[in-house]
C-alpha positions as CSV (number, residue, x, y, z in Angstrom):
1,X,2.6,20.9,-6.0
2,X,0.2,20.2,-8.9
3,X,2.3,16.6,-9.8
4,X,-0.9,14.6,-10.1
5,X,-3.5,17.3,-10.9
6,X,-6.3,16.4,-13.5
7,X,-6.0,12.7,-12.3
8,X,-8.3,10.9,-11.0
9,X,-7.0,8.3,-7.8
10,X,-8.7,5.5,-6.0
11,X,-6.8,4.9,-2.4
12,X,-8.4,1.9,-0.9
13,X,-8.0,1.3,2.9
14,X,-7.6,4.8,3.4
15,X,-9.9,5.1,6.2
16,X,-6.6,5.0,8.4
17,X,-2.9,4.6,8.7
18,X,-0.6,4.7,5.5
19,X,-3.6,4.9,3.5
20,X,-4.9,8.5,5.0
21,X,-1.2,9.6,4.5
22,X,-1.3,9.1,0.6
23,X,-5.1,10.4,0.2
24,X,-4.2,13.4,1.8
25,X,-0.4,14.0,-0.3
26,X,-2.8,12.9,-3.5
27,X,-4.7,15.3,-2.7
28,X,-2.3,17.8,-2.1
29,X,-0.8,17.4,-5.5
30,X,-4.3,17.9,-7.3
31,X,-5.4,14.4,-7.8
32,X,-9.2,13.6,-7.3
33,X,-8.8,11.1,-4.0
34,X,-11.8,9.0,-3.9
35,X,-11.6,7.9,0.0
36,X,-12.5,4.1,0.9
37,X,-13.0,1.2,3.1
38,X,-15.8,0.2,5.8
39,X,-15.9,2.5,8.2
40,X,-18.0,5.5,6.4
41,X,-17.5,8.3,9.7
42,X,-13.8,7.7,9.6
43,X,-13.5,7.9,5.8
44,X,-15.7,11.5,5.8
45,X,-13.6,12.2,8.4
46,X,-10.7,12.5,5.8
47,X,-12.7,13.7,3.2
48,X,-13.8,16.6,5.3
49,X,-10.1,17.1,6.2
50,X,-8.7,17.1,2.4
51,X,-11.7,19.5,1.8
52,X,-10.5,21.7,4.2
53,X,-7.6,22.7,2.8
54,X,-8.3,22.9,-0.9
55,X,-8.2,19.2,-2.1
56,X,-11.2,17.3,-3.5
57,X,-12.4,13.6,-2.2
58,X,-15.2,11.4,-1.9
59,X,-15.9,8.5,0.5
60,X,-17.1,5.4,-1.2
61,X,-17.9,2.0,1.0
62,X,-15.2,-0.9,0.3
63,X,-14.6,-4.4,1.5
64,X,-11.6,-6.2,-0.2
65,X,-13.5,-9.5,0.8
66,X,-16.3,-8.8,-0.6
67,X,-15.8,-8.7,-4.8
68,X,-19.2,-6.9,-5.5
69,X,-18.2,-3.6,-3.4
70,X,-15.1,-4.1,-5.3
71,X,-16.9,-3.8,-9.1
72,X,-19.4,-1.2,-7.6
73,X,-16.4,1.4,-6.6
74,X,-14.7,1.4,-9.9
75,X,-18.1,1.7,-11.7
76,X,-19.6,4.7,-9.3
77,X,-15.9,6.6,-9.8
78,X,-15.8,6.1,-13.2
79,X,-19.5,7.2,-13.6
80,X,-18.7,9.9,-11.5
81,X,-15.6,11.5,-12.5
82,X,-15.9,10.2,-15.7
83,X,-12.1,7.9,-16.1
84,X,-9.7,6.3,-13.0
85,X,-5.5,6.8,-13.6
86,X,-4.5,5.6,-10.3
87,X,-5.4,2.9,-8.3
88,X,-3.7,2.6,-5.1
89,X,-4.1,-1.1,-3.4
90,X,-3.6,-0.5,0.1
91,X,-6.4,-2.2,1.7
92,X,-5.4,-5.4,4.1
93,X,-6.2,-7.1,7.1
94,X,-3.2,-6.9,9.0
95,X,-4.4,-7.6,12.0
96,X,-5.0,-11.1,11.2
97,X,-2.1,-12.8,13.0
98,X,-0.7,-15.8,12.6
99,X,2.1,-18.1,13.8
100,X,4.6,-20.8,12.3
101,X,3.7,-23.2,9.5
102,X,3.1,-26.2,12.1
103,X,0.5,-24.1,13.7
104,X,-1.5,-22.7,10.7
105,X,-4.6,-24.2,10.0
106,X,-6.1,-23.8,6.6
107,X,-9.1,-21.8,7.5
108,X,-6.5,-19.2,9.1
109,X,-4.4,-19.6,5.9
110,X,-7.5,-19.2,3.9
111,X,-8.9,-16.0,5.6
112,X,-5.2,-14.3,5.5
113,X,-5.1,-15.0,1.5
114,X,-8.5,-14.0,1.0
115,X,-8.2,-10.6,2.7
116,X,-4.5,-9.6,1.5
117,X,-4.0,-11.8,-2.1
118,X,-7.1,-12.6,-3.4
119,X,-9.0,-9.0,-3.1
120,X,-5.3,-7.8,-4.2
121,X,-5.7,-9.5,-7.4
122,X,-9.6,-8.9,-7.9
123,X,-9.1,-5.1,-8.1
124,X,-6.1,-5.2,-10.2
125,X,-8.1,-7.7,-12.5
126,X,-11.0,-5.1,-12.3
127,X,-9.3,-1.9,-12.9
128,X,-7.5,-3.0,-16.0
129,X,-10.5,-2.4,-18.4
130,X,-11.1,1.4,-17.1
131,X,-7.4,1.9,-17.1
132,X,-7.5,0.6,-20.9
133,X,-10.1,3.3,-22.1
134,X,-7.5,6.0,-20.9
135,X,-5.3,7.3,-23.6
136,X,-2.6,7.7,-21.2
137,X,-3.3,4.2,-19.7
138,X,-2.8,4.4,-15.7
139,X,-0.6,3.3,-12.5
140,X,-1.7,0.6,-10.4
141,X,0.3,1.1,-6.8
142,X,0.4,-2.5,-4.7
143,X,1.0,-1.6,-1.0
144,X,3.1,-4.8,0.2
145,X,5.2,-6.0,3.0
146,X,8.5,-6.2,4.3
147,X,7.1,-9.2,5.7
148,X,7.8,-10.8,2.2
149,X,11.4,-9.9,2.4
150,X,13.3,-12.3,4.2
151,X,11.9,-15.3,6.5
152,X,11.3,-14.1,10.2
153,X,9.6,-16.7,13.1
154,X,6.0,-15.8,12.5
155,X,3.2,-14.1,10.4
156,X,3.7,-17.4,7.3
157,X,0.6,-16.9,5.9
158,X,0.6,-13.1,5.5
159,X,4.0,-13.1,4.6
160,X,3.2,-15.6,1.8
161,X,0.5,-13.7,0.7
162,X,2.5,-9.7,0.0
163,X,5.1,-12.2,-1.7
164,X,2.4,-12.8,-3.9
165,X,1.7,-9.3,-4.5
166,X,5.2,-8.8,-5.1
167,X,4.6,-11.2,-8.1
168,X,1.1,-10.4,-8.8
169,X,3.2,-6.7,-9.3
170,X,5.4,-8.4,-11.8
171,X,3.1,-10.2,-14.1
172,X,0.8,-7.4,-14.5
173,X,3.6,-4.9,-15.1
174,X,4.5,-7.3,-17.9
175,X,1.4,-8.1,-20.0
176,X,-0.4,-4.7,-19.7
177,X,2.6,-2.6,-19.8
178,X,2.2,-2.2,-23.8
179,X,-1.2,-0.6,-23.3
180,X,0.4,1.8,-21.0
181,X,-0.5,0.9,-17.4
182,X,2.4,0.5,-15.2
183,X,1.8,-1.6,-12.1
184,X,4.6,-1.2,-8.8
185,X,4.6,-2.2,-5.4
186,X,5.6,-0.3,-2.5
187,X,7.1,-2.9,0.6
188,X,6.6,-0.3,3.8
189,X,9.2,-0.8,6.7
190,X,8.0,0.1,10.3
191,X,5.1,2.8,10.0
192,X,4.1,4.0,13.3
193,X,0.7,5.9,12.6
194,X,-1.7,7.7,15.1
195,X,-3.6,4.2,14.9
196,X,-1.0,2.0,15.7
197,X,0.9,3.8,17.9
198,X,0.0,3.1,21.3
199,X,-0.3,-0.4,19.8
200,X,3.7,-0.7,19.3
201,X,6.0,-1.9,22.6
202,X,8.8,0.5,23.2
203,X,10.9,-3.2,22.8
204,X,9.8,-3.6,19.4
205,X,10.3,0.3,18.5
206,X,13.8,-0.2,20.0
207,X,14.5,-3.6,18.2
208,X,13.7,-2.1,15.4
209,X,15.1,1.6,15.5
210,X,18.6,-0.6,16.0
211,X,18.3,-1.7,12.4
212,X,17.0,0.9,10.9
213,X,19.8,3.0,8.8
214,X,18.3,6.3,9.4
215,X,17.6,8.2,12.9
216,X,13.4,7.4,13.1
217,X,10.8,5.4,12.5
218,X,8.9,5.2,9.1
219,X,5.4,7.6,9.2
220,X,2.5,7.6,6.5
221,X,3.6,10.1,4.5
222,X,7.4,8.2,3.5
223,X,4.9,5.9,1.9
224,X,2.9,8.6,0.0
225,X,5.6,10.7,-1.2
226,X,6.6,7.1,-2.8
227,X,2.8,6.7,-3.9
228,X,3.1,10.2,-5.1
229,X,5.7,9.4,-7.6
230,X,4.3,6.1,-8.7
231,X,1.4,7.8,-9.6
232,X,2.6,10.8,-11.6
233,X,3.6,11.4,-15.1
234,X,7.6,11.1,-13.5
235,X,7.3,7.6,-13.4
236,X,6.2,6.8,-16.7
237,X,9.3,5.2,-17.3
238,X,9.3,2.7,-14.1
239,X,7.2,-0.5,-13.8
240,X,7.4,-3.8,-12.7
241,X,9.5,-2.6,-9.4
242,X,9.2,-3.8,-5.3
243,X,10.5,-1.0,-3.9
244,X,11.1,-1.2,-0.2
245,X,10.8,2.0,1.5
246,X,12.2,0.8,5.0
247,X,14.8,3.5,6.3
248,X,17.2,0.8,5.1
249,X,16.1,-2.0,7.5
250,X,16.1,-4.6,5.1
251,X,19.2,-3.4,3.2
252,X,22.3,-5.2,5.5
253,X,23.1,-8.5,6.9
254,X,21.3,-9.5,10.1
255,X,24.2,-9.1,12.6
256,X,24.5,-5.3,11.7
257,X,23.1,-4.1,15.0
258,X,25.0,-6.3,17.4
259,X,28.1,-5.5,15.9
260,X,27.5,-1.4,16.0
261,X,26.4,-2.2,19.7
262,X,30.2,-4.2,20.3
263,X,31.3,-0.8,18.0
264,X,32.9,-3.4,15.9
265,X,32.6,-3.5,11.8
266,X,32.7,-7.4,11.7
267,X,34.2,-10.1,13.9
């Protein structure tokens, strides 16, 4: 315990899912977790649980899509707790579903890009100047997609869009790594959370669980114990890296499954 104490962390989107599983580990390891996104009950809600046993957070409104709530919550922490270290970019609107390229339109494509690329790249644009004050710099944490992976028969626009995170990650780990801010992207695989859950057809958990190299789904906290590292002094000598923290679903050749199920090792 103790790995990110003293710091100061902004999780956004961490009124649910993978992003209330890295406030509270944050928290846990002594970071100050300022809570955020739209829904203000369900973001006390985790502040009063981090609270409870021992941590410190604050709730701070936060639309990706809307720039100025953006600039406010990096002033407001900054005025408040006096520097940021860590920003966590977790926020996305994944329930904007789409289909195959002959059936996007460009206001879909446009509304997918705006909610997971273009707020993506506003608050990494936005932090760099607080992060730049801090003698020790900072760690900017992109939350991606496996979607951006490999090609798969729907979701083209919001796959498009984490595989620009996955660059966005790149180029910012590049030309601000001198000042010392490291910038990294974590690609979750499937992450069943109390949210989503009920959401998630058995087929789909099956499907799945038959690639997966390990004996479970993925859960919130695989991703923050990831986060965790990212954002501590450990990792001061990693940036510029998409890790893919996936139970190893994305680490073998497509026909894996079958062939376990024919308990064959390869035609």
């Amino acid at each position: 315990m103790g790995r990110l104490a003293g710091k100061v962390a902004i999780v956004t989107g961490s009124t649910s899912g993978i992003g209330i599983g890295i406030a509270k580990l944050y928290a846990a390891e002594g970071a100050k977790v300022v809570i955020c996104g739209r829904r203000k009950e369900r973001g006390q809600a985790v502040v009063d649980e981090i609270v409870a046993a021992g941590g410190e957070a604050w709730y701070h409104f936060m639309d990706m899509t809307a720039i100025e709530s953006i600039d406010q919550l990096f002033a407001d922490t900054a005025e408040k707790y006096g520097k940021i270290d860590i920003l966590v970019n977790n926020a996305a609107n994944v329930g904007l579903k789409d289909g195959r390229v002959d059936e996007l339109t460009l206001e879909m494509w446009d509304a997918i890009f705006n909610s997971d690329m273009r707020g993506t790249f506003y608050a990494v644009k936005s932090i760099l100047p607080y992060m730049q004050k801090n003698e020790n710099g900072g760690s900017i944490i992109n939350i991606g997609s496996m979607a951006s992976c490999n090609g798969d028969l729907g979701s083209t626009a919001y796959a498009c869009a984490k595989a620009g995170v996955d660059m966005l990650t790149k180029y910012t780990a590049l030309q601000y790594g001198k000042q010392n801010i490291r910038c990294n992207c974590v690609r979750p695989g499937l992450i069943v959370t109390p949210q989503n859950e009920a959401h998630v057809p058995q087929a789909l958990k099956d499907i799945f669980l038959s690639n997966i190299e390990v004996n479970r789904y993925g859960c919130p906290e695989d991703i923050g114990h990831m986060c965790v590292y990212l954002g501590s002094d450990e990792s001061a000598y990693f940036t510029g890296q998409v890790v893919t923290v996936d139970g190893g679903l994305n680490a073998h050749v497509g026909t894996v499954a079958q062939f376990r199920q024919m308990n064959s090792r390869t035609w």
